[in-house]
LOTITOR-406999 format. One record per residue: residue number from 1; residue in one letter; x, y, z of N, C-alpha, C, CB in turn. Coordinates in Angstrom, 3 decimals, m for minus. Last residue first. Glycine has a CB too. Layout:
> nr  rest  n.x  n.y  n.z  ca.x  ca.y  ca.z  c.x  c.y  c.z  cb.x  cb.y  cb.z
> NUM  A  X  Y  Z  X  Y  Z  X  Y  Z  X  Y  Z
...
# end
This chain:
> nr  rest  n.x  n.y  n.z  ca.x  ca.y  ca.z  c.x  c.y  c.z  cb.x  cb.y  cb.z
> 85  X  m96.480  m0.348  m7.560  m96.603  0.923  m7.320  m95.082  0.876  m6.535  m98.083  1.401  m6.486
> 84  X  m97.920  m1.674  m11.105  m96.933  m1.648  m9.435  m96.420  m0.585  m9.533  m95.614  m2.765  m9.037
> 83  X  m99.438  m2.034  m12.875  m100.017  m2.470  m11.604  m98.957  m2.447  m10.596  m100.646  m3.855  m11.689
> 82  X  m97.933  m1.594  m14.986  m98.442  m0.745  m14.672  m99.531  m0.572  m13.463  m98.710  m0.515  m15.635
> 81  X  m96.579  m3.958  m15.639  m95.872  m3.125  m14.868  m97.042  m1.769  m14.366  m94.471  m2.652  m15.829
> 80  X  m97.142  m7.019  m16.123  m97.929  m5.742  m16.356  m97.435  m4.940  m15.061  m99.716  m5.976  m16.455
> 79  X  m95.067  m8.771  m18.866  m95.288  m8.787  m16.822  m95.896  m7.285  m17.288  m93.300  m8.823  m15.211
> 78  X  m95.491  m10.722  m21.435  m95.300  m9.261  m20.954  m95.580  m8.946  m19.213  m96.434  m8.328  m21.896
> 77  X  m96.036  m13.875  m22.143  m96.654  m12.868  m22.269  m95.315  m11.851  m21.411  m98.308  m13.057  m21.652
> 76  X  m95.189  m16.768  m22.754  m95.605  m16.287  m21.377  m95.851  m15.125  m21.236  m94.814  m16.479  m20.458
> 75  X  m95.506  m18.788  m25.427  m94.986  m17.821  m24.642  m95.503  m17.352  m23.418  m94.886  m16.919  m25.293
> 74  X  m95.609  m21.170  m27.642  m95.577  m20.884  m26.419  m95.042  m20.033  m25.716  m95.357  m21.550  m26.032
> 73  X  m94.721  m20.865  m30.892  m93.825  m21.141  m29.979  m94.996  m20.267  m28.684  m92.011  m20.472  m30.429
> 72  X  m95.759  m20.355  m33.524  m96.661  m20.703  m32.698  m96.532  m20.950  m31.059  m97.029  m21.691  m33.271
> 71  X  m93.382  m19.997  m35.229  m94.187  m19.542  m34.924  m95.020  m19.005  m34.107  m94.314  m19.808  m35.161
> 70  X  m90.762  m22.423  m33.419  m91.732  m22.027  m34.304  m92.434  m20.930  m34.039  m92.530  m22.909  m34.492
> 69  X  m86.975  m21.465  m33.427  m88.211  m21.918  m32.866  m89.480  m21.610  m33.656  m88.335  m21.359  m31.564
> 68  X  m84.213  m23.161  m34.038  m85.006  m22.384  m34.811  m85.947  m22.763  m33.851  m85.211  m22.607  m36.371
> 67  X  m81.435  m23.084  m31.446  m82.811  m23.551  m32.232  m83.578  m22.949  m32.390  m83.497  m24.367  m31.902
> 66  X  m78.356  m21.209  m32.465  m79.647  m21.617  m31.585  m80.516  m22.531  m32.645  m80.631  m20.113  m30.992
> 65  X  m77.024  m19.806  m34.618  m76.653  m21.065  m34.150  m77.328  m21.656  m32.722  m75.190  m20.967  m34.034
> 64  X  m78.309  m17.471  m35.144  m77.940  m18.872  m36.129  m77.810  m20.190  m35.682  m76.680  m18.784  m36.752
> 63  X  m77.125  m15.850  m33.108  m79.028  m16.459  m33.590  m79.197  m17.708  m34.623  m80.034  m15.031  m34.631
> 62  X  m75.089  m14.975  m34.384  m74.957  m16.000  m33.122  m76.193  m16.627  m33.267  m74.762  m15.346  m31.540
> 61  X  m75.863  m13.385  m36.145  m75.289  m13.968  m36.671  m75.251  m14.894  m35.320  m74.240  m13.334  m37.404
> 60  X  m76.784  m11.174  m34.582  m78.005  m11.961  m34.775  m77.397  m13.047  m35.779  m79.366  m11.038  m35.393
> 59  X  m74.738  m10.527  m33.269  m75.636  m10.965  m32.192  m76.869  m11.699  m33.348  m76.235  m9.439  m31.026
> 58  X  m73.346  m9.081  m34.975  m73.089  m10.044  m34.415  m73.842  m10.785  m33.791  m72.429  m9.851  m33.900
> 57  X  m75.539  m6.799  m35.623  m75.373  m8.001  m37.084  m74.671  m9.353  m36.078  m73.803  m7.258  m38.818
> 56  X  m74.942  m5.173  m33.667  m76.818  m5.837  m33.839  m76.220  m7.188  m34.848  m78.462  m4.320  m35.101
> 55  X  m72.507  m4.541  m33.922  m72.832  m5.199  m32.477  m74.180  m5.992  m33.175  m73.223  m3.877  m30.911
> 54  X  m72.615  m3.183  m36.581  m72.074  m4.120  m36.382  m72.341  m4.923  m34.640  m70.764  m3.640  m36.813
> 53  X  m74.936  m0.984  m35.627  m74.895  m2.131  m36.479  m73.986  m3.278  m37.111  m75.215  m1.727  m37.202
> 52  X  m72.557  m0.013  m33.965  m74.238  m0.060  m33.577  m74.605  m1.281  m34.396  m75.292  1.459  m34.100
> 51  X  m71.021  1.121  m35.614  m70.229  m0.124  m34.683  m71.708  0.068  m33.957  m68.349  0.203  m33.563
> 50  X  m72.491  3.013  m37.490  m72.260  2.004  m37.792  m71.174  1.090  m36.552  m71.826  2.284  m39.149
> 49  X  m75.089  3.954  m34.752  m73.741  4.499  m35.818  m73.559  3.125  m36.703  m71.938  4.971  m34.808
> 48  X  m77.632  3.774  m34.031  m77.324  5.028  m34.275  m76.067  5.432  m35.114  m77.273  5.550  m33.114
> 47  X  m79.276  1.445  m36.163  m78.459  1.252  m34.881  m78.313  3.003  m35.151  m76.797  m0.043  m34.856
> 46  X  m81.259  m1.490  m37.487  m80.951  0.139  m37.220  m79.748  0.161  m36.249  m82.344  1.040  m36.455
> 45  X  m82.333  m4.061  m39.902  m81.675  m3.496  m39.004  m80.855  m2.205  m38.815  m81.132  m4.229  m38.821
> 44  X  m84.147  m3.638  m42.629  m83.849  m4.261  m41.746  m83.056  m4.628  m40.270  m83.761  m4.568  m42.265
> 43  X  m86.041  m0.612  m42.978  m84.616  m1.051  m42.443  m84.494  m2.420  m41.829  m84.142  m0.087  m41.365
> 42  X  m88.714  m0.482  m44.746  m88.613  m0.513  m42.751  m86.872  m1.409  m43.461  m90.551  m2.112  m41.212
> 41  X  m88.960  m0.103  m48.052  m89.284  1.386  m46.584  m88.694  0.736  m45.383  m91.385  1.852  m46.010
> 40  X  m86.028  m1.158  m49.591  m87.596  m1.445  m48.865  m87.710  m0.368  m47.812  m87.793  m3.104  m48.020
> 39  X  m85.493  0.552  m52.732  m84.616  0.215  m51.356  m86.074  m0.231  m50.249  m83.470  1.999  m50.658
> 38  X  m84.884  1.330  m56.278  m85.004  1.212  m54.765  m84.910  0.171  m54.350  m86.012  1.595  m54.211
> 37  X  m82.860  1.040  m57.986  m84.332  1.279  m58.320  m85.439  2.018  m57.057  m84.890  m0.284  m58.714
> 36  X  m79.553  2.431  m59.043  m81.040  2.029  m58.053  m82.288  2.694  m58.420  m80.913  2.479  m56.422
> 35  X  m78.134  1.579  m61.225  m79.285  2.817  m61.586  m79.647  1.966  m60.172  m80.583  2.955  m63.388
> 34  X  m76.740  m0.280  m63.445  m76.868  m0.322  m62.021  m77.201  1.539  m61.727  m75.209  m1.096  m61.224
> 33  X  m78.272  m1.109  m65.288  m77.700  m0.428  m65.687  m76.938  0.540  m64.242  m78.587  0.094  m66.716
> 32  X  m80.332  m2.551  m64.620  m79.623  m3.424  m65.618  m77.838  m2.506  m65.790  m80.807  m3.448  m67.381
> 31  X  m81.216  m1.765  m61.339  m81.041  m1.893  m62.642  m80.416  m2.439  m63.131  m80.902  m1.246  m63.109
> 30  X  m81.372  m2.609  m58.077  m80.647  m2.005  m59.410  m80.975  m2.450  m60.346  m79.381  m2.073  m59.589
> 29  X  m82.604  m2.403  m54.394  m82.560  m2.923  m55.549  m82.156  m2.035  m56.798  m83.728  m3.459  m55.674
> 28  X  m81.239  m2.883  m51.247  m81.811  m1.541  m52.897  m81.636  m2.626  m53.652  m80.598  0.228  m53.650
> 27  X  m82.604  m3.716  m48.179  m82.271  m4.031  m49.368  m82.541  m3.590  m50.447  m82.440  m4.845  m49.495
> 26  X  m80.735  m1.688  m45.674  m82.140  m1.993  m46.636  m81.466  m2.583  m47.468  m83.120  m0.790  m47.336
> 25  X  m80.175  m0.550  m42.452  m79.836  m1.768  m43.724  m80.805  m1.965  m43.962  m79.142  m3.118  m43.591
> 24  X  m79.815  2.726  m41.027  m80.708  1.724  m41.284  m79.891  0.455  m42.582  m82.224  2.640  m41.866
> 23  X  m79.056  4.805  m38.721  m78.668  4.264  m39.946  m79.634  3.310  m39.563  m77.124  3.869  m40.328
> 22  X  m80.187  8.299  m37.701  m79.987  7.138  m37.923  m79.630  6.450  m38.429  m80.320  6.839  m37.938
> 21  X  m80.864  11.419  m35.824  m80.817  10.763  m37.020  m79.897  9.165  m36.800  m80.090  11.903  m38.126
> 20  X  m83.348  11.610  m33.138  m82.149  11.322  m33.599  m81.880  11.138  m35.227  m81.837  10.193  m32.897
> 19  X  m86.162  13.033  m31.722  m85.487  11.730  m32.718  m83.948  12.197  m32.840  m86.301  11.582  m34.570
> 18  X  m88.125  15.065  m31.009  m86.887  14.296  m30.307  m86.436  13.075  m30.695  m87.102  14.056  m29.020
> 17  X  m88.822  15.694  m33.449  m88.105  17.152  m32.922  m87.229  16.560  m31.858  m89.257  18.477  m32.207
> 16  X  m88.472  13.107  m35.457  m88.898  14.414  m35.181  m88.393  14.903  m34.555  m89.811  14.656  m34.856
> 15  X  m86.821  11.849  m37.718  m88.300  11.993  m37.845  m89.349  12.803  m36.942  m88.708  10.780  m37.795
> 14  X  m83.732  12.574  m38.618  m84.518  12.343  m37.783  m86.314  12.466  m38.161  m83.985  13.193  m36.805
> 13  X  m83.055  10.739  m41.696  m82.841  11.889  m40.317  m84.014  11.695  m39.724  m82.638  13.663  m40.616
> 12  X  m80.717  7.812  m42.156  m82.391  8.856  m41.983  m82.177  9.624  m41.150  m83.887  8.200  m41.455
> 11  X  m78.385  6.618  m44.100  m78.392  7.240  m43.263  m79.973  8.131  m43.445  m77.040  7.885  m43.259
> 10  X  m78.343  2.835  m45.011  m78.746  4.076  m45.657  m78.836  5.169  m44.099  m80.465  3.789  m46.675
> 9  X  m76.338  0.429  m46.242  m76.431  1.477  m45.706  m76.954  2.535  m45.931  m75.733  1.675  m45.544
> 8  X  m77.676  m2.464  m48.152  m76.801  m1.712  m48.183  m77.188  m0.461  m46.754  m76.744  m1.241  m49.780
> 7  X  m77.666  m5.586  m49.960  m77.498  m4.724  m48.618  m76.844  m3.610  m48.651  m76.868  m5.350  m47.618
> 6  X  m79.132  m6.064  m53.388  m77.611  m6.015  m52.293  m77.986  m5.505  m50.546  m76.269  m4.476  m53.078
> 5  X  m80.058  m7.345  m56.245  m80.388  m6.492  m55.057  m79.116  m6.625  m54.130  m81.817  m6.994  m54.276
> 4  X  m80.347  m6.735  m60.275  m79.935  m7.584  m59.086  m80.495  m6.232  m57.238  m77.547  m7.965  m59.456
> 3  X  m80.056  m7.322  m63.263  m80.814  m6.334  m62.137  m80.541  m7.589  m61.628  m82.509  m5.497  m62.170
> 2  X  m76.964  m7.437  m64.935  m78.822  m7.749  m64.899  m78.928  m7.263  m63.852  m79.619  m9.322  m64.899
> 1  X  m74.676  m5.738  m66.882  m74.967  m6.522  m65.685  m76.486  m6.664  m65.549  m74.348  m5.854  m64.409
# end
């Protein structure tokens, strides 16, 4: 078979003392000899379980079917919460 890449599930532990462990979707990449080669460091999408990352995958499969917006898209910034008392 030729080297190729896939989606796949990878479980991280926690990263610190108040973290959680996690799942993440990376894309691994394989060998000729299907041998992973590796997998990209930042998860394309996380969730704590897998029906976590099925809710995130639905929602961004709906994203599809909106309008693509640009780049450069006009925004209205962040409300500054730290001015209210």
């Amino acid at each position: 078979m030729a080297e190729h890449w896939n989606y796949r599930v990878i479980q991280h532990k926690a990263l610190g003392p108040f973290d959680d462990d996690f799942l993440g979707i990376h894309e691994v990449y394989y060998d000729d000899q299907e041998r992973i080669r590796g997998f990209t460091d930042d998860p394309c999408v996380t969730g704590d379980d897998l029906a976590e990352l099925l809710r995130v995958l639905v929602l961004m499969t709906a994203a599809a079917s909106l309008p693509v917006l640009a780049d450069d898209v006009e925004t209205v910034g962040w409300p500054d919460y730290s001015q209210q008392e």
